[in-house]
N, C-alpha and C positions, 0 to 999 in steps of 0.2 A: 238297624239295631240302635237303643238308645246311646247315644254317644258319650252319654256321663256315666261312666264303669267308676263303681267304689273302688276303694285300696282295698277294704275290709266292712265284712257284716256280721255283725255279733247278733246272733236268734237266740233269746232269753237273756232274760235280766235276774238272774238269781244271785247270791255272793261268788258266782265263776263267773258269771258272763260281767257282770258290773267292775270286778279286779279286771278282767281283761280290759275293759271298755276304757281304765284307770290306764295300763301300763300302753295300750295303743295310742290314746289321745296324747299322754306324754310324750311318746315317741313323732308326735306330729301328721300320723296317720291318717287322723280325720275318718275317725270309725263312724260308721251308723250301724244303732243297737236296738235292731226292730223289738223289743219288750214284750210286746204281747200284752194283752189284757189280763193276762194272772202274772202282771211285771211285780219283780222281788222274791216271788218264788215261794216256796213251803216253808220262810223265816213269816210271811207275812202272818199264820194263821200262829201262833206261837208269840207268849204273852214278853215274859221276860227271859230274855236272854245273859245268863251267868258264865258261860266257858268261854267267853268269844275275848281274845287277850286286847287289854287295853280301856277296858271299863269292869274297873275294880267293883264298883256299885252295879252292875250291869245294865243293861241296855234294853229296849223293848223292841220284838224283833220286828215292828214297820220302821221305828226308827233307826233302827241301824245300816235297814234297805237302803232307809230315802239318805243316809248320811254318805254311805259308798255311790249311788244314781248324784249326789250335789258335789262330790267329789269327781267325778268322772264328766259332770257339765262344765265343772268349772275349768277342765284343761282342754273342751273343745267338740267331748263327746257330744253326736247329735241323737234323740230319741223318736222312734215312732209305735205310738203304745196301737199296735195293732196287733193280729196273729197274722201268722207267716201262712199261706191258704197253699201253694204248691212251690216244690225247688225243681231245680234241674241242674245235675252234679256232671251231666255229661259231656259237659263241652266245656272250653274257656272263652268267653268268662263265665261265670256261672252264675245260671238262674231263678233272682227270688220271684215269688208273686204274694204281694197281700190285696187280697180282692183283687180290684180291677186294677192297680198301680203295677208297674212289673220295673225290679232292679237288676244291674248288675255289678258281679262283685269279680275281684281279682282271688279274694280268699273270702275263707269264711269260718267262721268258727260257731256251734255247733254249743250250746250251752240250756237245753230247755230244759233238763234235768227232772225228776222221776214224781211221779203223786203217789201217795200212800195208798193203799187201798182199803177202803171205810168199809164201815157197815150198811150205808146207806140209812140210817136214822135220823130225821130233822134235830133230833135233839144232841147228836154226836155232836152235828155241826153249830148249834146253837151253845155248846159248850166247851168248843175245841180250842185249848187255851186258857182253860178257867178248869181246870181238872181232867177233860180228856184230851189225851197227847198219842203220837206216832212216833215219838223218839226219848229211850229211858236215858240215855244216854245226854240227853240234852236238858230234860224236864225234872229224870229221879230225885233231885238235891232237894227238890222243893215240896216232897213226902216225905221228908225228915219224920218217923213215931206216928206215921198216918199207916190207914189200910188201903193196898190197891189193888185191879186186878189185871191182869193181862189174858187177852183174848187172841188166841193162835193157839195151833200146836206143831210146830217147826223149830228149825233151831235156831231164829231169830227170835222167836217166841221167849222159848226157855234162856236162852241168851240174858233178853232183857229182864224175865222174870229174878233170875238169880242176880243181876246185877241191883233191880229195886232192893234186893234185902238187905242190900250195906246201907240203903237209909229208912225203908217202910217197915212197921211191926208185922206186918203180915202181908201177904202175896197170894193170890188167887190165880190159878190157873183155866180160866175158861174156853172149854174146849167144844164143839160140836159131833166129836165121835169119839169113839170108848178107846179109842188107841195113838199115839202122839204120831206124829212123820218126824220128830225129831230126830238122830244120830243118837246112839244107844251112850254114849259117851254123856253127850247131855244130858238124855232122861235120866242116867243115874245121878247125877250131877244134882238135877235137879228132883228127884224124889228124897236123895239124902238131906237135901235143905230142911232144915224144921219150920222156917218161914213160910214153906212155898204149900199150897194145898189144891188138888188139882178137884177138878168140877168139868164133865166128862158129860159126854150126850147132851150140850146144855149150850143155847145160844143167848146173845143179850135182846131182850125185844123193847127195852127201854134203859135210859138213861137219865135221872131224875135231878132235881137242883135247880132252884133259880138262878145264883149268880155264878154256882160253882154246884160241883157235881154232890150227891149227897147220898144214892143209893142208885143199884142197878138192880132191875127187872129180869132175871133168867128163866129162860121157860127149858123144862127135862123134852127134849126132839120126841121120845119114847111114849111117856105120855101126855105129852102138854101142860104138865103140873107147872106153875108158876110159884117162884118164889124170888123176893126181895131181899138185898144184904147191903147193906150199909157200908159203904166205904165213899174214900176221900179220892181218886182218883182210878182212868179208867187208860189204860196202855194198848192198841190196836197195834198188833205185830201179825197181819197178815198176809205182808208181802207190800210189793210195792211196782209200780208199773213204770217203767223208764217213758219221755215223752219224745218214741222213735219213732210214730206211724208215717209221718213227713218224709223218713229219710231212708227206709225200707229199699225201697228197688237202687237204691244208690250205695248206701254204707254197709260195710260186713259187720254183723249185729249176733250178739251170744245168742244160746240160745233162749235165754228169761228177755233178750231184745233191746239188751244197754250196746251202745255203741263198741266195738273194738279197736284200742289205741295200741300204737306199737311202741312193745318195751316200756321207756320209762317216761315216752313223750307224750304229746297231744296230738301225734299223725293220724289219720285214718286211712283206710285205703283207697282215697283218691287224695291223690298229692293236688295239694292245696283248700283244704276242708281238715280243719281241727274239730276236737272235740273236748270238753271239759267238762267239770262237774258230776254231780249226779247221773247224766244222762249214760255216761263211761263207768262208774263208780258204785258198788254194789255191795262196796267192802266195809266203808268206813261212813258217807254219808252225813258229813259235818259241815257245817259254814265253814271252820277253822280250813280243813281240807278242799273243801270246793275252791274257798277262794284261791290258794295254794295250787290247783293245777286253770283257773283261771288266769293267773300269772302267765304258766308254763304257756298255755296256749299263746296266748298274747306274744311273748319271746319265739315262740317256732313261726308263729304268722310273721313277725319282724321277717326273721332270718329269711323267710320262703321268698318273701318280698322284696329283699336285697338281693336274692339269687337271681330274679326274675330280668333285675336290672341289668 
């Protein structure tokens, strides 16, 4: 076996795995933060960042990555931007592989956190950050007296629909069947909005704007009738995929397939394997909170570490 066993290995680099990578290297740990080639996480596709405390002006969200990834070098943290190819949780110490290289770690913490689920259009992705977004909660401010529309019907969907109305003049509900999956609570919620207007049997087949979005293409599923509507931004609320296929036959996983932490910590059910961020987190889904249980992880790794002792 290789003889050089890690203290600790942080898998992703999003605002949890990077606070961790921050509070471990302080503690003198000498983390390695396998990053991964999509390193910084779902902040990276996201223009300007306004809720994150500490830039009043806000921040734009690669740079806010690359500021937490230069603050986590600077106390020691070491980086390898690959993806993690197989683990093995079953034994101690426990084993990473990326490609052909094979590590091992005493702990590990567990941070690759969740990808949205798109529409699969070139042009979503050619304008993601320039008018269409995956998070209202993070982007709504910035349709202040604009029209948008949200594409779901869940109650994530309607969630974010009714929260765009405290700043957009209108709200589009674009739905692909004649009847919502939302929580009957919601639906009401959101049929009594006067903002909100639902658009039913009706998928997007396009996404139009050169620099920024300007109109979306919906076609009726029924009859294929197409038609066009003018609006300033486009909200995908349909769901979202945790990035847990890696850790399957090892971690007790819900069943949408976000890892399972106990209580109020960052344990999983093998002692010695944390879990932070998105990847656990299903609820809330904010840099602010990721970073916030990237902390937590980082402190339970400490403590596991000093027990080990």
């Amino acid at each position: 076996m290789n003889e050089n066993v890690e203290n600790i290995i942080v898998i992703g680099s999003g605002p949890a795995g990077l606070t961790a990578a921050i509070y471990l290297a302080r503690a003198n740990l000498n983390p390695l933060i396998i990053e991964g080639y999509g390193a910084g996480g779902q902040l990276m596709l996201t223009t300007e960042v306004e809720n994150f405390p500490g830039f009043p002006e806000g921040i734009m969200g690669p740079d806010l990555m690359m500021n937490f990834r230069k603050q986590a070098e600077r106390f020691g943290a070491r980086f390898l931007t690959e993806d993690v190819t197989s683990v093995d949780f079953s034994k101690r110490p426990f084993k990473i592989e990326v490609d052909n290289k094979v590590f091992y770690s005493k702990a590990i913490i567990v941070s690759t956190g969740a990808s949205a689920k798109l529409l699969g259009l070139p042009s979503e992705k050619r304008l993601m950050g320039h008018g269409v977004s995956t998070c209202a909660t993070c982007d709504g401010a910035f349709f202040r007296n604009k029209i948008v529309c949200v594409v779901g019907g869940g109650d994530s969907a309607l969630e974010e629909a009714n929260f765009l109305t405290r700043f957009a003049n209108k709200v589009y509900v674009i739905h692909r069947r004649d009847k919502l999956r939302a929580s009957k609570i919601m639906q009401d919620r959101a049929f009594k909005n006067p903002k909100i207007e639902f658009i039913f049997n009706s998928v997007i087949e396009d996404i139009l704007g050169e620099k920024k979005v300007s109109s979306v293409k919906i076609r009726n599923v029924e009859n294929n009738e197409l038609k066009e509507i003018s609006l300033d931004g486009v909200f995908i609320a349909i769901g979202h995929t945790p990035n847990t296929k890696l850790f399957k036959d090892f971690l007790e996983l819900d069943e949408q397939g976000y890892i399972i932490t106990k209580g109020k910590s960052s344990k999983t059910n093998v002692e010695g394997v944390f879990a932070c961020g998105d990847v656990q987190d299903h609820t809330y889904r904010q840099a602010i909170t990721a970073a916030g249980s990237g902390c937590m992880a980082a402190i339970d790794t400490e403590r596991y570490l000093e027990s080990l002792e």
